[in-house]
N, C-alpha and C positions, 0 to 999 in steps of 0.2 A: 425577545431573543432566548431566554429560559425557556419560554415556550416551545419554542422552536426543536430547542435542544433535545426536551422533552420526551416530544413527539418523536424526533427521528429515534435518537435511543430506543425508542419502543420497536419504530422498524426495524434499525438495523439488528434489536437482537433473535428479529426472526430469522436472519441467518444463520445458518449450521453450518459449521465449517470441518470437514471429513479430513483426515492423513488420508491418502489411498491405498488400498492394501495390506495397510496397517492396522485395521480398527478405526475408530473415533475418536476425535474430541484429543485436548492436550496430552502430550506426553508418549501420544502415539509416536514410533521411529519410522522413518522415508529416507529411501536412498535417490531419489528422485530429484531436479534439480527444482523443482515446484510442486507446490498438494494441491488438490483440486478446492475449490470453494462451490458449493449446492445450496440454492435458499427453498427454506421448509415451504413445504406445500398445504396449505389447512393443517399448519403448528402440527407435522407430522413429526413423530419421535423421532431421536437421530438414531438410538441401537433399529428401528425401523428400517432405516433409509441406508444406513451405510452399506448394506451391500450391494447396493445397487450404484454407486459412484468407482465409477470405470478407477481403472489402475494407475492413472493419472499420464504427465507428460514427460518423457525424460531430453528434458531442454538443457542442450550442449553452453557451455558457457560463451557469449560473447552474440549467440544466435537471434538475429530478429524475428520475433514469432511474433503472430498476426492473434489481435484479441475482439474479442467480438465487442469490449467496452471500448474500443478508441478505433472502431472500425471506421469511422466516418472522417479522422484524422483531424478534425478540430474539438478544442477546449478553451472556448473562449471562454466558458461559463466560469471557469476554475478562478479566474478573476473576481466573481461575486462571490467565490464561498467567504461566508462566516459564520465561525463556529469556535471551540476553544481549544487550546492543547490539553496534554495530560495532564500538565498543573493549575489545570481551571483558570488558566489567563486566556485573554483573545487573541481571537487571531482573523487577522481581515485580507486573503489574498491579493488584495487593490495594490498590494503594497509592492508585489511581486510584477506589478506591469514592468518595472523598470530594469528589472532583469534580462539579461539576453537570455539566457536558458532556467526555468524553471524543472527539478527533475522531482516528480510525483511519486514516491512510492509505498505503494500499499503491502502492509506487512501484520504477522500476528507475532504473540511471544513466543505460541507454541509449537511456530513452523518454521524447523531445519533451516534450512534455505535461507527463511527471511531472518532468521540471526544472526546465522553464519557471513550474509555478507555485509551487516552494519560496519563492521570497521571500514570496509574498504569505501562505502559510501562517506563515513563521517568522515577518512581520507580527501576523497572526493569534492567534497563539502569545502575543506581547507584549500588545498592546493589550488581551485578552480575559482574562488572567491572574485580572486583581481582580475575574471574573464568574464566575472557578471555572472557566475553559475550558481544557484541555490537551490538547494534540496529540503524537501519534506515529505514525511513519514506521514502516511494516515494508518493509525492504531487499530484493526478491526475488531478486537477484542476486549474495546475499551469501558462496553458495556455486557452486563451479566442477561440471564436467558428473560429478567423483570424487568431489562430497561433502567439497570440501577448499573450505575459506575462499578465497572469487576474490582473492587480495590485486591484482591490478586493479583490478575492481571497487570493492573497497574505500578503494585509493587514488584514483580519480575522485569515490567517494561522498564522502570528507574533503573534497576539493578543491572540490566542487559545496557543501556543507552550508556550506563557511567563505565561500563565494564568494556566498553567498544568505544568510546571518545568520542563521541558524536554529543555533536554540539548546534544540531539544526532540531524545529522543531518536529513535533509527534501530533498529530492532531485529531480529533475527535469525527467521524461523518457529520455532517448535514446533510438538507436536503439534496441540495445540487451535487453532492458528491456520490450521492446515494443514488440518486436520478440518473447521473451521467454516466456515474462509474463502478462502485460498489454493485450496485444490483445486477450487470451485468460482466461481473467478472470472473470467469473460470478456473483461474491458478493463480496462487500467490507461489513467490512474493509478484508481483504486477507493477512496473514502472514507466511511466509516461515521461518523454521529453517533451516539454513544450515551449516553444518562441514565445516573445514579448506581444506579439499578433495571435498568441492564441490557438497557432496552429502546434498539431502534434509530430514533432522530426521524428521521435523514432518511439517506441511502442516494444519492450524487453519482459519476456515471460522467465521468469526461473532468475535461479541466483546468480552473481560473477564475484570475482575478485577483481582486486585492484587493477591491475594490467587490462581487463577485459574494460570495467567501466572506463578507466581512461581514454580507450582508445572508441570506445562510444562516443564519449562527452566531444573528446577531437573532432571527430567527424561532425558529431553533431552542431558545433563550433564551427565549421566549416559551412554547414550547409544552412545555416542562422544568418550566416555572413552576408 
């Protein structure tokens, strides 16, 4: 399993992850309602690459947009991820079969968007509980450019989860998440609804607020049903 870990860390930190428009790398500002995510090409520099990532997507809140990682509409795979959260405990999605709605969502520290809408998820989280809904965060910034745990990173991600109330977890890539979804995913934040069957109901590019996700989760409760 260490192994495992290992290895993918080393993959995943060959993604670069671009602000658009804005420069590179943390701390860049976007008015955008997602950043675009690029993975290096033969460990290309990223002051190299950034200009070359288009000016990203301005995705309206509440809008279903169509992603090229959940283009095929199933995730049944997401059931075998295992891998750890951010506090180096396990974590075995098997667990999540029993779920009616599992809500996937990939997010970094240093991107707008995927901050900004933590409270209303970790909202989310609560409220929806007793309807079988549970949410989780995959961290994509949870490893440094070595393949070594960002303890940066990781110390903003504490700071940010406690500062927003969210009380679901954060979790590290593996393979199958890398395979499935990470490698090909365009803009964060990126959220996946998925049924207890594995299938994908709705597929959300860009940030929302509260009202917005609720009336997601609804529907998407509905068509679970």
């Amino acid at each position: 399993m260490v192994k495992k870990i290992v290895i993918l860390s080393l993959v995943v930190a060959g993604i670069l992850i671009f602000v658009c428009g804005c420069g590179s790398g943390p701390g860049a500002g976007v008015d955008e309602g997602s950043v675009a995510v690029m993975s290096a090409v033969d460990g290309a520099d990223a002051d190299d690459d950034a200009g070359e990532v288009d000016a990203g997507v301005d995705v309206d809140a509440g809008v279903d947009a169509s992603n090229a990682a959940a283009a095929d509409g199933e995730a049944a795979w997401f059931f075998e991820v295992q891998t750890t959260d951010i506090d180096g405990g396990d974590f075995d999605a098997a667990s999540y079969r029993g779920e009616t709605l599992t809500v996937l969502n990939l997010w970094a520290t240093w991107c707008p968007p995927c901050v900004d809408e933590l409270p209303a998820l970790a909202q989310v989280a609560k409220d929806y509980e007793g309807d079988g809904v549970a949410v989780v965060g995959v961290l994509l910034d949870a490893v440094d450019a070595a393949g070594q745990p960002d303890e940066a990173a990781l110390e903003t991600a504490h700071t940010l989860i406690a500062d927003s109330g969210v009380d679901y977890p954060s979790i590290v890539t593996d393979a199958l998440l890398y395979d499935n979804l990470v490698s090909a995913t365009e803009y964060i934040p990126t959220t996946l609804i998925i049924d207890s069957g594995g299938s994908i109901v709705d597929n959300y590019v860009g940030g929302m607020d509260y009202d917005d996700w609720s009336a997601a989760i609804e529907e998407a409760l509905k068509e679970a049903a």
